[in-house]
PADOPA-986259 format. One line per 2 residues: number of its first residue (from 1); their letters; for each residue x, y, z of C-alpha. Coordinates in steps of 0.25 Angstrom, whole numbers, plus 5000, padded with zeros to 4 digits. Example, Ala and Ser with C-alpha at 12.3 -4.5 7.8 and 13.67 -1.06 7.14 Angstrom:
BEGIN
1 = AS = 5049/4982/5031 | 5055/4996/5029
// end
This chain:
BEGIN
1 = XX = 4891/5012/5029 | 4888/4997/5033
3 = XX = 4886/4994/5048 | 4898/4993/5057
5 = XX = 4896/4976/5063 | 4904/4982/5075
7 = XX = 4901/4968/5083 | 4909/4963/5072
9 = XX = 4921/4969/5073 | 4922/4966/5087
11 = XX = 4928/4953/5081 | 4936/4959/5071
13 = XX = 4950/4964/5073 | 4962/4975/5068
15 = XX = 4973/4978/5069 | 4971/4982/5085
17 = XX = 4962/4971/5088 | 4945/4970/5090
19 = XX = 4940/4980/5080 | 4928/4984/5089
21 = XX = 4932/4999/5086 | 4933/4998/5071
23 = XX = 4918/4999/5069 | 4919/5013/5077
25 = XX = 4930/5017/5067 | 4923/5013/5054
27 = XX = 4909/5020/5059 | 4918/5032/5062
29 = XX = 4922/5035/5048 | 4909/5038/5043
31 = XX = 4902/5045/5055 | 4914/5049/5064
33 = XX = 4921/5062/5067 | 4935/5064/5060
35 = XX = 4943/5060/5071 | 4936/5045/5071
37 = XX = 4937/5045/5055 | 4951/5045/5057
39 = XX = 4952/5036/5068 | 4945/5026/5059
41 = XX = 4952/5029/5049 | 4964/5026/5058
43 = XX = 4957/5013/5062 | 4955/5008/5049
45 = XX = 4971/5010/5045 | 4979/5006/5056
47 = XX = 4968/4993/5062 | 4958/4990/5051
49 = XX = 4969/4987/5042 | 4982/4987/5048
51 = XX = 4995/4991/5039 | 4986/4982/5028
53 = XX = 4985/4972/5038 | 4968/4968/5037
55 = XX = 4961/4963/5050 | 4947/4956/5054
57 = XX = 4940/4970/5055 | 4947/4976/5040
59 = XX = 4937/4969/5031 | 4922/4972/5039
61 = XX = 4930/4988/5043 | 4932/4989/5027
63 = XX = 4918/4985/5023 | 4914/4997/5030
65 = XX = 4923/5007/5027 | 4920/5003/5012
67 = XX = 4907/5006/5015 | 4911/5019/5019
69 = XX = 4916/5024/5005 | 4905/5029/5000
71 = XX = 4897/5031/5013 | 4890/5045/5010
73 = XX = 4895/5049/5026 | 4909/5050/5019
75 = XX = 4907/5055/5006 | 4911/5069/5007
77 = XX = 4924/5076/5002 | 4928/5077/5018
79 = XX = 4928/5062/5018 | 4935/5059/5005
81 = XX = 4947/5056/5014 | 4942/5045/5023
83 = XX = 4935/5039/5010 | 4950/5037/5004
85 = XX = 4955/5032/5017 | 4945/5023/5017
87 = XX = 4945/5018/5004 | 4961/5016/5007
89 = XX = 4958/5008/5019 | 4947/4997/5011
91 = XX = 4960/4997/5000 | 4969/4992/5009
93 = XX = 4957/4983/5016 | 4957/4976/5000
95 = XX = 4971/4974/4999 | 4973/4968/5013
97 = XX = 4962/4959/5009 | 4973/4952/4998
99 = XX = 4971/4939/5002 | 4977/4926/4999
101 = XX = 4973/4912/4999 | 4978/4907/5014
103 = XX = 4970/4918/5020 | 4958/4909/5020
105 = XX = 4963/4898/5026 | 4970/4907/5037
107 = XX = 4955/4913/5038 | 4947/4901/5044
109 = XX = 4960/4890/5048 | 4955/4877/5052
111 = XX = 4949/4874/5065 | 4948/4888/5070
113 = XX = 4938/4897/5073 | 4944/4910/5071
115 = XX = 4931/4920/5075 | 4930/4911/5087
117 = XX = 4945/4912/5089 | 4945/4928/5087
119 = XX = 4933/4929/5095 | 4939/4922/5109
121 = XX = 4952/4929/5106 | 4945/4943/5105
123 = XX = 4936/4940/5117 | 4947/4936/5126
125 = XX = 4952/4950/5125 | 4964/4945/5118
127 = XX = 4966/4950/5104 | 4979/4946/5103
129 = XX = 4977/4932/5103 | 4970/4933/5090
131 = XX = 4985/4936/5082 | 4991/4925/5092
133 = XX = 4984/4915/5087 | 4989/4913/5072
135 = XX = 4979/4905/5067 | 4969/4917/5070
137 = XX = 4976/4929/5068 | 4977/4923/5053
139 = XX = 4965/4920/5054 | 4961/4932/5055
141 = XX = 4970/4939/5045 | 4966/4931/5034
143 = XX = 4951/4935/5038 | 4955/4949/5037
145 = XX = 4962/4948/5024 | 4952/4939/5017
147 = XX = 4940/4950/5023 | 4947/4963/5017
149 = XX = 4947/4953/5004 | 4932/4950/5005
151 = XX = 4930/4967/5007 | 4937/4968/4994
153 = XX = 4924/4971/4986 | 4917/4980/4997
155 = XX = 4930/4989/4996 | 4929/4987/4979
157 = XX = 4915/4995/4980 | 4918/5006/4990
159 = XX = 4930/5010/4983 | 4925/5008/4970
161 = XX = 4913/5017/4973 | 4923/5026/4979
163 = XX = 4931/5029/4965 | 4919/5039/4963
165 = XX = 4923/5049/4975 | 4923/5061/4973
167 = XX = 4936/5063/4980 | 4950/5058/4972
169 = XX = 4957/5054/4985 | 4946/5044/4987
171 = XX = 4944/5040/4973 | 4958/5036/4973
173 = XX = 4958/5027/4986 | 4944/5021/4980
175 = XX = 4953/5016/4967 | 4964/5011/4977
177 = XX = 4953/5004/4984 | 4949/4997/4972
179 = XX = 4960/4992/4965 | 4965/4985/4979
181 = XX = 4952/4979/4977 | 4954/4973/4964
183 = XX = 4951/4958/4968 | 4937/4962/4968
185 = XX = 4936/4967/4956 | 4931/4960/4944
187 = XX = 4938/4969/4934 | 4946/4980/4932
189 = XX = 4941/4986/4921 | 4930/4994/4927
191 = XX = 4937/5000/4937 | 4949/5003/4928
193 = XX = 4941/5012/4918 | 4937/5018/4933
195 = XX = 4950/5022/4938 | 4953/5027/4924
197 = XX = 4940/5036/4924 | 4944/5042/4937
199 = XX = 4960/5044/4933 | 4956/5053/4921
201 = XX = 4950/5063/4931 | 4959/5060/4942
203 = XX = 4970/5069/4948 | 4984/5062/4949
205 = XX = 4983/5058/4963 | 4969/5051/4960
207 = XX = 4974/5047/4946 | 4986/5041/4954
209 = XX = 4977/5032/4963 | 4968/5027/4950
211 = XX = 4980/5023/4942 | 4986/5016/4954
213 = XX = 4973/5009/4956 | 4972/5006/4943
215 = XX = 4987/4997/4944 | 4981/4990/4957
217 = XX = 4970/4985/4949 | 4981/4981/4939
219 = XX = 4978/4990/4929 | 4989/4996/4919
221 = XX = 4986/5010/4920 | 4996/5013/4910
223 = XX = 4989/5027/4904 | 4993/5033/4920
225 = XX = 5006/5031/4915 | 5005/5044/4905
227 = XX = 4997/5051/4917 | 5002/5065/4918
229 = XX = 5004/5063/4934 | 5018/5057/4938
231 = XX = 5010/5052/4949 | 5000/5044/4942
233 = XX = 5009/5038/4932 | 5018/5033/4941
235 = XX = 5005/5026/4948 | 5002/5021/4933
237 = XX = 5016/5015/4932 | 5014/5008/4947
239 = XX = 5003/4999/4940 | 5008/4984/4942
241 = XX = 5001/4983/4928 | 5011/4992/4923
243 = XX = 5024/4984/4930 | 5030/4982/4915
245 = XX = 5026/4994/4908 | 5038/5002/4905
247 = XX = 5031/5015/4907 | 5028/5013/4921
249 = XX = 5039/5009/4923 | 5046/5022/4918
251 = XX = 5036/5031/4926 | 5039/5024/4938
253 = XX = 5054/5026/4938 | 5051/5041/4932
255 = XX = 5043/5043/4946 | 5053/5037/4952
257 = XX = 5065/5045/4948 | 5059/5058/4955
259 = XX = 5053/5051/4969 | 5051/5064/4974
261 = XX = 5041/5069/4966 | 5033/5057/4968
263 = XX = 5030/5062/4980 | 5022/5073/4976
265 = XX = 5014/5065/4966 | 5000/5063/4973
267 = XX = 4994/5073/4983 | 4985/5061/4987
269 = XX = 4996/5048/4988 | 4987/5038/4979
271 = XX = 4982/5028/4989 | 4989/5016/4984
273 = XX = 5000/5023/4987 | 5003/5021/5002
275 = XX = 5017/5029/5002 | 5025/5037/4992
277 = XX = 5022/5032/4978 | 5038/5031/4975
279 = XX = 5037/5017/4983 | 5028/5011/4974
281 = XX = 5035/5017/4962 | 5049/5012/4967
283 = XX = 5042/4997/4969 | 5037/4997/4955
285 = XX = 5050/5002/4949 | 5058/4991/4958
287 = XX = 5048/4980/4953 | 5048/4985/4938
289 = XX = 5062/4987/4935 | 5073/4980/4936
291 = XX = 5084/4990/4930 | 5094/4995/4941
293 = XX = 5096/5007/4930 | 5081/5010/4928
295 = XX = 5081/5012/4945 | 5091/5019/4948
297 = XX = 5085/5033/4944 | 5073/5030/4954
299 = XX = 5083/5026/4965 | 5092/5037/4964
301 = XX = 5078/5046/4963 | 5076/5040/4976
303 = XX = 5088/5038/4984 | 5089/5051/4989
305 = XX = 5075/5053/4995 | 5073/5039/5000
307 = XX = 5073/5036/5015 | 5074/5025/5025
309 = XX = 5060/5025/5025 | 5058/5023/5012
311 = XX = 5068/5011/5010 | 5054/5002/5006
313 = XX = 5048/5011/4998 | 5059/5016/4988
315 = XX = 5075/5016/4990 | 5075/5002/4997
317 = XX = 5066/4995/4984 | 5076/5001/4973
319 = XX = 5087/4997/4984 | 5085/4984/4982
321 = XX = 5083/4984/4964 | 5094/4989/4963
323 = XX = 5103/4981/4972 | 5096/4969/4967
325 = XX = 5104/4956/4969 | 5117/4964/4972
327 = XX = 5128/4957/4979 | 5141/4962/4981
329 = XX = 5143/4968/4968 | 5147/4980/4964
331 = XX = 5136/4990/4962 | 5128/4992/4949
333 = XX = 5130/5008/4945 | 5113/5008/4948
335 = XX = 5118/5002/4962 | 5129/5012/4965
337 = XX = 5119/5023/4961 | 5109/5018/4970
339 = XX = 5115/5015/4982 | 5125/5028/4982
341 = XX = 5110/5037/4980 | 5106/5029/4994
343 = XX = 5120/5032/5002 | 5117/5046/4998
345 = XX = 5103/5046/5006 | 5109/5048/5020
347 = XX = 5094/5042/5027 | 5096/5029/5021
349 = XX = 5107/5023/5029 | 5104/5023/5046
351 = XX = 5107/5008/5049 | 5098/5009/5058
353 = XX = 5087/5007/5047 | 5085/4991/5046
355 = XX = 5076/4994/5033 | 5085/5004/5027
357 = XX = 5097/4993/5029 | 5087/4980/5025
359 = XX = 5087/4988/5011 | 5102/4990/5009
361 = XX = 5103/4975/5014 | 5093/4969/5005
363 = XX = 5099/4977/4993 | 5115/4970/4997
365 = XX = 5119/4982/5002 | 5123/4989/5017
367 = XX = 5116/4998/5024 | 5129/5006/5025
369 = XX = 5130/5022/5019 | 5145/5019/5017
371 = XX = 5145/5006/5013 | 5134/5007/5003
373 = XX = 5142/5021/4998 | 5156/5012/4997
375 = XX = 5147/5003/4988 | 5143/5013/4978
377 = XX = 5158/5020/4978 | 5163/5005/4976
379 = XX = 5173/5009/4987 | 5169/4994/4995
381 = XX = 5162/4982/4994 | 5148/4983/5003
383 = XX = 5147/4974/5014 | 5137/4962/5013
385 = XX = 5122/4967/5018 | 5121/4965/5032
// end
């Protein structure tokens, strides 16, 4: 493992402020007990990187936990675990270091000092001061965003060294790992014929991550798409590559027409996927087709499952493709369909829910059970959103 520069991240900060205590954290998941592994673990997640959110201390913290990878201390089967953990975090280090061309100029703004800035801030005790002042609290963000860029090829190596694990959990995270850090690569092709050598002795779970891996890198994995794992085709169809390929297209609403069996697809959720993989199947099938009548058997497949919760992952997307552009007029038979499977779902409609009303009222309709039932009987015009 490199050196921990403590004294370095006394000027560097998280999500909670001066990250003197990150360096304890990072020397911890090599030679601590399990208790502190999880506590840095915890560290890592909640102020190393921040709901995706980069600070000073993301880029210097991630060069060392890439150097922890393949560190002999955590190369056993008990550690196969952290190693995925890890290999997740520098993933979401690479995308948060996605920058743009402003970012530079934000970085060093004319006629200020920044690290003299940050420093009398810091000494004064008064860590706040930093995000007051506008100038430098952008400062710093573009410094954190253009570091996590710059610790783009560091990640590339651990994770590419990491897709010979022994351990398919962490073989998958290492494929994640690399295709978010497809910027640095200088071509696809080596590590495509990679990803396919490791699919053909995969298990579905595994194969599943390879395949999605293989769309981020913007591949057309179109042979997953005969896989004999409903799982890994549907992953296969996901591929942005595959955005007009009928096929996919096909698998997707397939999947979609029996969401609860997608549930119990993986043992081991691929790590791209951060929730139930229904939400990125309903976002592709939205995107992709724009046929009401194609739709409606994935919506009514849904309707009767789906919860306030889950208004910006499944119901809420479809919500709005198939009231598209509406008015005043009467419903559309796909409409009527639709909207009577949601009056059937008793959770969908406590007033009290400003997200659940915000999709009713951005598809032209009422968050109103009765209102929205007289709409599908034809018994009343609905009222104008509110």
């Amino acid at each position: 493992m490199t050196d921990i520069d403590t004294g370095r991240f006394a000027t560097l900060l998280h999500a909670y402020g001066r990250a003197t205590d990150t360096p304890g954290h990072l020397a911890a998941l090599a030679g601590g007990d399990a208790a502190s592994r999880n506590a840095a673990l915890e560290h890592l997640w909640s102020a190393v990187i921040h709901q995706g959110t980069p600070w000073t201390a993301t880029p210097p913290a991630a060069a060392a936990v890439a150097a922890l990878i393949n560190d002999p201390r955590l190369c056993g089967a008990a550690d196969a675990a952290l190693r995925a953990n890890l290999l997740s975090f520098l993933a979401a280090v690479a995308e948060s270091g996605r920058s743009s061309p402003e970012l530079a100029d934000l970085a060093d703004p004319a006629g200020v000092d920044v690290d003299a800035a940050l420093v009398a801030a810091l000494d004064a005790g008064d860590e706040d001061e930093v995000f007051a002042d506008e100038v430098l609290a952008n400062a710093l963000y573009a410094r954190a965003v253009l570091g996590c860029r710059d610790v783009v090829p560091t990640v590339l190596d651990a994770a590419t060294a990491a897709l010979a694990d022994p351990a398919p959990t962490v073989r998958a995270a290492a494929a994640h790992a690399v295709s978010v850090c497809r910027p640095a690569l200088t071509g696809t092709a080596t590590i495509a014929r990679r990803l396919d050598a490791l699919a053909a002795g995969a298990g579905p779970d595994e194969r599943a991550a390879l395949v999605l891996a293989m769309g981020e890198l913007g591949l057309a994995p179109r042979a997953y798409l005969a896989d004999p794992h409903p799982g890994v085709r549907a992953c296969a169809a996901l591929a942005p590559a595959l955005a007009d390929d009928p096929v996919a297209t096909t698998e997707i609403l397939t999947a979609l027409a029996d969401p609860v069996a997608t549930d119990d697809w993986f043992t081991q959720r691929p790590p791209q996927l951060h929730s139930r993989i229904r939400f990125a199947l309903v976002d592709a099938a939205v995107a992709r087709v724009d046929d009401p009548d194609r739709l409606l058997p994935a919506a009514l497949a849904l309707a009767p499952i789906v919860s306030p919760h889950t208004v910006r992952g499944d119901w809420g997307a479809l919500l709005r493709a198939l009231f598209a552009g509406r008015a005043d007029d009467p419903l559309s038979p796909a409409q009527r369909r639709y909207l009577g499977a949601l009056v059937d779902n008793a959770d969908l409609w406590d007033a009290r829910n400003g997200s659940v009303g915000l999709a009713f009222r951005d598809a032209g309709l009422p968050h109103d059970r009765a209102a929205c039932r007289a709409l599908v009987t034809g018994s009343v015009p609905g009222p104008p959103p509110r």
